[in-house]
Residue, then its C-alpha position, 0 to 999 in steps of 0.5 A: x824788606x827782603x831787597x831783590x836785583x834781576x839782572x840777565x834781559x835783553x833782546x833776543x831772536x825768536x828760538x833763542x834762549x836768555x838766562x835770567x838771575x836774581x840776587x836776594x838779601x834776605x838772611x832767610x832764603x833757604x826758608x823761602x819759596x823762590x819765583x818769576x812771573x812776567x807782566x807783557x804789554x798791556x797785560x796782568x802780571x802772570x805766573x812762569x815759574x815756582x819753586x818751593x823750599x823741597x825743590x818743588x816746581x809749578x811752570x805757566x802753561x805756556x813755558x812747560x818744557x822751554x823754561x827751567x828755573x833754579x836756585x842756589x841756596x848758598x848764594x841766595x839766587x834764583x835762576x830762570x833759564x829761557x829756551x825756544x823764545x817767542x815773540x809771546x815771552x815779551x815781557x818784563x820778568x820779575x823774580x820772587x822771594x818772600x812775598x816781595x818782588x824785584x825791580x824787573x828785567x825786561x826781556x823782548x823777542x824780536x827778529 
């Protein structure tokens, strides 16, 4: 079972930006398309980002153009760069890799 370590919230004014990174274990992570994807208060977990093994990318609709994820195949990390935070971003971020998910990082926008 593929072991995953989010690292990178915290608490930010609405209109800044936060990084978030993911540490993978698994051997395979080149082979694997890599994601995060958020659950906010009282709400379904939910799509933010995607990103297939060609690079690919598929955004939530509510983070086009604010959020950018990445990776680095050599390090086995994935990378979601956070711009233009909203109140609305609060939630607890959670990476994903070969059908697992990490323990989850909580992210909140507050002035």
């Amino acid at each position: 079972q593929v072991q995953l370590v989010e690292s990178g919230g915290g608490l930010v004014q609405p209109g800044g930006s936060l990084g978030l990174s993911c540490a993978s274990s698994t051997s395979m992570f080149s082979f694997h398309a890599v994601g995060w994807y958020r659950q906010p208060p009282g709400k379904e977990r939910e799509l933010v980002a995607f990103m297939t093994t060609d690079g690919t990318t598929k955004y939530g609709n509510s983070v086009k153009g604010r959020f950018t994820i990445s990776r680095d195949n050599r390090k086995k990390m994935v990378y979601l760069q956070m711009n233009s935070l909203k109140p609305e971003d609060t939630a607890v971020y959670y990476c994903y890799v070969a059908g697992g998910y990490g323990q989850g990082t909580q992210v909140t926008v507050s002035s």
